[in-house]
C-alpha positions in Angstrom: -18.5 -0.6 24.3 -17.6 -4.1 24.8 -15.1 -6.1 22.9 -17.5 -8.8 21.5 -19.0 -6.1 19.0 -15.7 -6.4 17.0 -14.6 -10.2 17.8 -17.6 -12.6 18.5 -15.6 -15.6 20.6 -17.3 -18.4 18.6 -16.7 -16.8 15.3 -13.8 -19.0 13.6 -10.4 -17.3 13.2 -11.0 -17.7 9.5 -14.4 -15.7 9.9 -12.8 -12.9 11.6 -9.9 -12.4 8.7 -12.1 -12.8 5.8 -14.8 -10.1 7.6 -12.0 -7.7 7.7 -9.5 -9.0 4.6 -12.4 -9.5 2.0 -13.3 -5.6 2.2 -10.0 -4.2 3.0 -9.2 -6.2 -0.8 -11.9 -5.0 -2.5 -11.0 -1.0 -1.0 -7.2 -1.7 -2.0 -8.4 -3.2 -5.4 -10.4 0.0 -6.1 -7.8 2.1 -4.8 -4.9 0.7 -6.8 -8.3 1.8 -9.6 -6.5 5.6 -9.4 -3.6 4.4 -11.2 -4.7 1.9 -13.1 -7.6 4.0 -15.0 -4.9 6.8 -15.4 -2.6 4.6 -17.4 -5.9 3.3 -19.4 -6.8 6.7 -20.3 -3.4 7.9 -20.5 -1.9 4.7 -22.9 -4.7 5.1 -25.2 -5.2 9.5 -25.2 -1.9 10.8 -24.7 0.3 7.5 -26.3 3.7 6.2 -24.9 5.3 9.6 -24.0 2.7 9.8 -21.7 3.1 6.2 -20.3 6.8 7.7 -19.5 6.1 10.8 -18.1 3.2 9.2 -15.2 6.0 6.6 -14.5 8.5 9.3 -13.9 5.8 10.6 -11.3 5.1 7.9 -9.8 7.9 8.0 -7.3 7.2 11.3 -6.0 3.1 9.9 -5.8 4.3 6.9 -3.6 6.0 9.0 -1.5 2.8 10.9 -0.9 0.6 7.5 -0.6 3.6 6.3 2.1 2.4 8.8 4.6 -1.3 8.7 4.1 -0.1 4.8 5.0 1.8 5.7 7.7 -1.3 7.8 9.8 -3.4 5.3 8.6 -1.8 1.9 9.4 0.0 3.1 12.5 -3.2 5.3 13.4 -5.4 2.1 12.7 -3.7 -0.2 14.9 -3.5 2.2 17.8 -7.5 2.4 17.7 -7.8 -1.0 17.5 -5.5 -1.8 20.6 -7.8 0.4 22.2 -10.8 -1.0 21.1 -9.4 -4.3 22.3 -8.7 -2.9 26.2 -12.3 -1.0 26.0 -10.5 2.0 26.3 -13.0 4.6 25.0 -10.9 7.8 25.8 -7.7 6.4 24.1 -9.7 5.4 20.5 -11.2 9.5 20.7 -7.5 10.9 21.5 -5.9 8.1 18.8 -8.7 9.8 16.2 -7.9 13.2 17.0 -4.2 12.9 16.7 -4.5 11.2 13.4 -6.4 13.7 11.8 -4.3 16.5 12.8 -1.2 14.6 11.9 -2.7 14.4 8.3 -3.1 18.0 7.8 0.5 18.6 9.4 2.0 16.3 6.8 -0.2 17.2 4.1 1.0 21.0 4.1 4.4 20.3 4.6 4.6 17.6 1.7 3.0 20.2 -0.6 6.0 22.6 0.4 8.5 20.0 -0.4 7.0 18.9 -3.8 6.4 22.2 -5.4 10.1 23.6 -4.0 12.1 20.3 -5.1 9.7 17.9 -7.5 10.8 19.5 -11.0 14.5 18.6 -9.6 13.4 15.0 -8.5 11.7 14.4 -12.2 15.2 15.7 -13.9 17.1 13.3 -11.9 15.6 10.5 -13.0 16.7 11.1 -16.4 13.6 13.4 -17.9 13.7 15.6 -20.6 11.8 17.4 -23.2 8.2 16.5 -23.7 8.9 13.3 -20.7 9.5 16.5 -18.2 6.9 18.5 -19.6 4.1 15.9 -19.2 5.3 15.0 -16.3 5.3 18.3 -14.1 2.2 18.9 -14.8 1.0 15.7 -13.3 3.3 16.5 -9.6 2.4 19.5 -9.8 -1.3 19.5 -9.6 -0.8 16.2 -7.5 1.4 18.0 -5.3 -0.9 20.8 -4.5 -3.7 18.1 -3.3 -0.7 16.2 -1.5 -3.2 16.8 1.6 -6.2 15.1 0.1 -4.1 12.2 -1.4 -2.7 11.7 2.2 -6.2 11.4 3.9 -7.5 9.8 1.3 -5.2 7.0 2.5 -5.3 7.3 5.8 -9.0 7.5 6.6 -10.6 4.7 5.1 -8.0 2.7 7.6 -9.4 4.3 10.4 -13.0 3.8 9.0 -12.1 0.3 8.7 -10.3 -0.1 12.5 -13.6 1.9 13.7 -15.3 -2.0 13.0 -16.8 -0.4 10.3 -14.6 -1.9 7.0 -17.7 -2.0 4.8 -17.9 1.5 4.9 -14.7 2.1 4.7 -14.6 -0.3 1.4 -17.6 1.8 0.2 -16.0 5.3 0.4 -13.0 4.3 -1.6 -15.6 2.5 -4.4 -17.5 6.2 -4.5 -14.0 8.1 -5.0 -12.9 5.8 -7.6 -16.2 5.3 -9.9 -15.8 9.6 -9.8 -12.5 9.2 -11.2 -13.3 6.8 -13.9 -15.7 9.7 -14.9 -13.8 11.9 -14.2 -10.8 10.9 -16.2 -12.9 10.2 -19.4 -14.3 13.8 -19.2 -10.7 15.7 -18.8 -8.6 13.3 -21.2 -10.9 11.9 -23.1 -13.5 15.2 -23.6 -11.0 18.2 -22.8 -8.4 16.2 -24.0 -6.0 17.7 -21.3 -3.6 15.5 -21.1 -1.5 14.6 -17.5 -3.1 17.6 -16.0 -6.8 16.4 -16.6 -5.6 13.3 -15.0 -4.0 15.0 -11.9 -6.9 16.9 -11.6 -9.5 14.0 -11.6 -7.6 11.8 -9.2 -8.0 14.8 -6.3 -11.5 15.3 -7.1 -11.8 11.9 -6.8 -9.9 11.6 -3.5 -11.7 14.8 -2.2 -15.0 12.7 -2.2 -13.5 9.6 0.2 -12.2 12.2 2.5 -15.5 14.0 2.8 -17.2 10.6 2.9 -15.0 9.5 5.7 -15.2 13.0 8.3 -19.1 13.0 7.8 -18.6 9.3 8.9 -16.5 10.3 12.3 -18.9 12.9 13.3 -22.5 10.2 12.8 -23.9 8.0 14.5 -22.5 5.2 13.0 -19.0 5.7 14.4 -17.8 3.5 17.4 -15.3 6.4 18.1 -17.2 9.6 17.3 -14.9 13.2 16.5 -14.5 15.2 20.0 -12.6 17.9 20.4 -9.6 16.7 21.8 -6.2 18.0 22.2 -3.5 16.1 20.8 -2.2 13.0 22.5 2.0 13.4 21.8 2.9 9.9 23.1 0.1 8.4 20.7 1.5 10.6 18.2 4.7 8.9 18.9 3.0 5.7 18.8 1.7 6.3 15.0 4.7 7.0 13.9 7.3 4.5 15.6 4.0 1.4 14.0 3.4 3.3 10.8 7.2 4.0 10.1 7.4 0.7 8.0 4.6 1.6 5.7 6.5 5.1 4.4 9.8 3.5 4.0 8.4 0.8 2.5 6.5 3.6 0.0 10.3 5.5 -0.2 12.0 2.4 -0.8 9.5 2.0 -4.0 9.9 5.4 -4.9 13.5 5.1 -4.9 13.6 2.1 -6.7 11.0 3.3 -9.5 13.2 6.8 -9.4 16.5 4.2 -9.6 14.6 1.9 -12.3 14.0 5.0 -14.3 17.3 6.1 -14.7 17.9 2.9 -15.6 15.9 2.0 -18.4 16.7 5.6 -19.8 20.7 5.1 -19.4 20.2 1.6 -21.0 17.6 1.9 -23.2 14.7 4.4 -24.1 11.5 6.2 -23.3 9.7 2.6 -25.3 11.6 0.5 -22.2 10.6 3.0 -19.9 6.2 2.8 -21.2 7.4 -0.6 -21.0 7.9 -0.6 -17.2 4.9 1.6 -16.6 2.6 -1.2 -18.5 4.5 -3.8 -16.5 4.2 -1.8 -13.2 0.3 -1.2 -14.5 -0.2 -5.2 -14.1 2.0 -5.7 -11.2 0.4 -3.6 -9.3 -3.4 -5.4 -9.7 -1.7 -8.1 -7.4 0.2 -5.7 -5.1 -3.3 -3.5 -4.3 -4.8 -6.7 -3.9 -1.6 -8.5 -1.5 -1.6 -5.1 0.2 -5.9 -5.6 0.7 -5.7 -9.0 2.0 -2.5 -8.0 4.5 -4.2 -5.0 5.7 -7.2 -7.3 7.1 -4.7 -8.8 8.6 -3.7 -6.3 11.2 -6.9 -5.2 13.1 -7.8 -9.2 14.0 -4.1 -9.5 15.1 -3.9 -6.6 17.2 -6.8 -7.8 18.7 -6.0 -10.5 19.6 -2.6 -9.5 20.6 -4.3 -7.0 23.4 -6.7 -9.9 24.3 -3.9 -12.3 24.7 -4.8 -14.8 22.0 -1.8 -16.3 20.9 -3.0 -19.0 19.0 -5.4 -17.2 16.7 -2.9 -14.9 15.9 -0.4 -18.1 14.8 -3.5 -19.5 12.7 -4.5 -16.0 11.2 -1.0 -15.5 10.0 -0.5 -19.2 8.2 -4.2 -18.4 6.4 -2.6 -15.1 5.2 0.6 -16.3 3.8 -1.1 -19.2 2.1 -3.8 -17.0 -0.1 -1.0 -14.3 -0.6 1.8 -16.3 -2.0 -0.8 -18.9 -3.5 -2.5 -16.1 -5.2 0.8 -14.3 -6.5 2.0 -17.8 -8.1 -1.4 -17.9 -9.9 -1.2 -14.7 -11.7 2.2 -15.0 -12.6 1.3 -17.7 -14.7 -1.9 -16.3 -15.7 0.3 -13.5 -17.2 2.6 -15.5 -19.0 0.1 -17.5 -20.4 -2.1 -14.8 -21.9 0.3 -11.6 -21.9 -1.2 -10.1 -25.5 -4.5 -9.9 -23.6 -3.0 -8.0 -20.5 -0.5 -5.8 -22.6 -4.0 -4.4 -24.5 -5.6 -2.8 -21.8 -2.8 0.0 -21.9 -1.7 0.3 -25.9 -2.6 -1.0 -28.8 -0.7 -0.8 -32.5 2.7 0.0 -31.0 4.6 -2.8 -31.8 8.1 -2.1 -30.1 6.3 -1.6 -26.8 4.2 -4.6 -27.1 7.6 -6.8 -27.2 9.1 -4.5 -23.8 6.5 -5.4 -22.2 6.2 -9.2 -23.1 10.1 -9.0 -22.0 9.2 -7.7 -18.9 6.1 -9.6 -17.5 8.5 -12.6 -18.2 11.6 -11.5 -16.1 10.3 -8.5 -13.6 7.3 -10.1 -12.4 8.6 -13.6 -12.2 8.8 -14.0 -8.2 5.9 -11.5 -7.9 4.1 -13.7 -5.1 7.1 -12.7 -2.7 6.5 -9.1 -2.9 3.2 -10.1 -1.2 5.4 -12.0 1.5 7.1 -9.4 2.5 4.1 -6.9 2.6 2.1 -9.6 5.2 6.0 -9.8 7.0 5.9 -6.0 7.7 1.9 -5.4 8.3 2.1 -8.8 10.7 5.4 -7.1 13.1 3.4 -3.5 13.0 0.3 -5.6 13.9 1.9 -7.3 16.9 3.8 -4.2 18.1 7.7 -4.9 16.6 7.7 -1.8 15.2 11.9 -2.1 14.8 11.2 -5.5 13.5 8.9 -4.1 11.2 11.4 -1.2 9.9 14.2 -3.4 9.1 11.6 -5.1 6.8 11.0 -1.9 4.7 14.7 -0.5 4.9 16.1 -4.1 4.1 14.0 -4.1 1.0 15.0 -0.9 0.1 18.9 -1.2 0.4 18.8 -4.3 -0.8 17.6 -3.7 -4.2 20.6 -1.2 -5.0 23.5 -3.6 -5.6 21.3 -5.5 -7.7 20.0 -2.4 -9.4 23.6 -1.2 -10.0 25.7 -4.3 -11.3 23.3 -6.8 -13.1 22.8 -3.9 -15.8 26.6 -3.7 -16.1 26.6 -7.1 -17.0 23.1 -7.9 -18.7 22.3 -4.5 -20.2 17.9 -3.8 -19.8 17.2 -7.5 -19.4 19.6 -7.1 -15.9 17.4 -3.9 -15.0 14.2 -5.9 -15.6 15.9 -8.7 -13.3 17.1 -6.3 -10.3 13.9 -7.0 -8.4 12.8 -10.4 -8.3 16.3 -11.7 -7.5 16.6 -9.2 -4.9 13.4 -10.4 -3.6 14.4 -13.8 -3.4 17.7 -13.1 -1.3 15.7 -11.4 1.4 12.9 -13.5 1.7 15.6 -16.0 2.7 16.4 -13.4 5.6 12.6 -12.6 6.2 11.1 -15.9 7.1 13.4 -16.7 9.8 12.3 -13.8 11.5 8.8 -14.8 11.0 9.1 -17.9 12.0 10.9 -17.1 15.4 8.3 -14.5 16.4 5.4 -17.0 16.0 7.1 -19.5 17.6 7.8 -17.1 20.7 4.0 -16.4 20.3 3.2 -20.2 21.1 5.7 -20.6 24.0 3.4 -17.8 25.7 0.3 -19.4 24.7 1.5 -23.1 26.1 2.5 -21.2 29.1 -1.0 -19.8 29.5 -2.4 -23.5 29.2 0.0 -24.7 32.2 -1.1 -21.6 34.4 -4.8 -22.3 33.4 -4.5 -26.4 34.0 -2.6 -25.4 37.3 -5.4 -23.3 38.6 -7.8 -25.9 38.0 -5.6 -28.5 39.7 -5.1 -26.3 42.6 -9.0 -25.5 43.0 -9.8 -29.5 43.2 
């Protein structure tokens, strides 16, 4: 296997980010599709107690997408350090490890759900029908926590296998089955939450399937063998994939913490509200997350072949499409929210005006969410895996003395507000860091210049 299958030396540092951002987007874009069609089906079948009770499930969900993201990111950047060094052995052992840490997670996270989700959805403030709708959606989901994890996690290591058009592919396949899907159990059966719990497995089922049958063709660069499992690269997955699930708990808990919220200072209308406005946000987070994600396997490639510049020029071509692109939508969304609000209700008045309120305060400094996504992918991407970490926690704990005071003081407009301003504070911290690590990054790259010019000199 040689390293110039993956990385061509002429091909521009542009060329190799777009060949990996352009279909990690469009699998992200698709993906973010699972949610996006269930709050379609669900605004427009089951009506605004329904919007409610999916957002009170939506923590427990990212919980269970934060660890299909942590095999798969910190799994996909071990292969492709591998694949970097040519080391065959360590790519089959990195796969191996991987999939058995999915099914270990997987079983566990059902265990947890089913013992303690009911509790989860009451502390967030759900009652009555809200509760109802809503357990029936984790519950279902939380049965399938296994499928939902690899459903995550192997389209990365598709994608890290040199193969991201495939990868892109699978997730397309699992998410056209769920738009069927969905339209046959909510809109046919008429079965409300559970029909969409239901489709979204089947759904994910297919991309898993997809994805094994992959592993064990031809087409694989690093073909299924029975291995045993590698505990160090175990290790490894976890320590570089540890920033992906606390970045998926620190949104959990701040969905769980905004839903108590909007319940203890307003009402289940606020809270549809949030799920429209989470609905919209999350076209440009899937689509951030895409673009970040193709970030990583070019990086740690050229991290293991010790190109230090293209890493510095990938990382400036990422930050300027994400944070251009967030700024864009934000005004797009302000400009034209009526036409965005539709998608997910329609003759509902109240909720129309929520949301309108919060597309103009939550989403506001939306393009910095994106920031701090390419922040926490770049650090696991170069191996900063602590660096990486205090990215994801920061954001997390952050977000709570907002949370907790600007209410006291601005009632559901300062719930609304808790994010964005909490976003701008630590961006303020974030971009130092980045900054300082890139800059190290060229001091090792001017220093390989000297050594090369002072070989040549000594050879004349």
């Amino acid at each position: 296997m040689q390293a110039s299958s993956q990385f061509k030396p002429s091909q521009s540092v542009a060329g190799s980010f777009w060949r990996f951002a352009i279909p990690s987007i469009i699998a992200m874009l698709v993906s973010g599709l699972y949610q996006i069609i269930d709050g379609f089906f669900v605004g427009h079948y089951v009506g605004a107690d329904g919007l409610a009770g999916i957002n009170m499930a939506i923590p427990l969900l990212g919980l269970i997408m934060g660890f299909g993201l942590l095999i798969g990111m910190g799994g996909g950047s071990v292969l492709s350090n591998y694949r970097g060094e040519n080391n065959l052995a360590g790519t089959q052992a990195t796969l191996v490890t991987s999939l058995c840490l999915i099914i270990w997670i997987g079983l566990l996270a059902t265990v947890v759900f089913i013992v303690f989700g009911q509790s989860l959805l009451n502390m967030q403030g759900a009652t009555g029908v809200t509760l109802a709708m809503s357990w029936d959606y984790v519950q279902i989901m939380s049965f399938g926590a296994l499928i939902s994890i690899g459903a995550s996690a192997m389209p990365m290591l598709v994608r890290n296998d040199n193969s991201p058009n495939l990868a892109t592919v699978f997730i397309v396949v699992g998410a056209l089955a769920n738009i069927v899907l969905d339209y046959f159990f909510l809109g046919y059966l008429d079965m409300g939450l559970k029909g969409a719990a239901i489709a979204t497995l089947i759904a994910q089922l297919l991309t898993c399937v997809l994805c094994l049958r992959y592993f064990i063709s031809a087409k694989a660069k690093t073909q299924l063998a029975i291995k045993q499992i590698d505990k160090a690269i175990a290790i490894r997955i976890v320590q570089l994939g540890a920033s992906n699930l606390v970045m998926f708990i620190y949104f959990s808990f701040v969905m769980a913490f905004h839903n108590m919220q909007f319940m203890a200072y307003g009402n289940t209308t606020q809270l549809a509200a949030f799920a429209i406005v989470g609905y919209l946000a999350s076209i440009y987070y899937f689509f951030a997350e895409g673009l970040v994600n193709g970030l990583q396997p070019p990086v740690s490639y050229y991290l293991g072949a010790k190109q230090y510049q293209r890493i510095t020029e990938t990382v400036k071509l990422a930050f300027s499409v994400t944070v251009g692109s967030g700024i864009a939508l934000v005004i797009l969304l302000n400009l034209f929210p009526e036409l965005f609000i539709s998608i997910f209700t329609t003759g509902n008045e109240a909720l129309f005006q929520a949301s309108k309120n919060g597309i103009r305060l939550h989403l506001m400094a939306l393009y910095l969410d994106g920031f701090l996504f390419m922040a926490s992918i770049y650090f696991v991407a170069v191996g900063k895996s602590g660096q990486a970490l205090f990215v994801s926690v920061g954001n997390m704990l952050i977000q709570l003395p907002f949370l907790f005071i600007l209410p006291k003081y601005l009632g559901i407009d300062g719930v609304w507000l808790a994010v964005p301003l909490s976003n701008i504070a630590f961006s303020l911290i974030v971009l130092p860091m980045l900054l300082i690590n890139l800059k190290g990054l060229m001091n090792m790259h001017q220093q390989q210049d000297e050594l090369i010019l002072n070989k040549i000199s000594d050879d004349q």
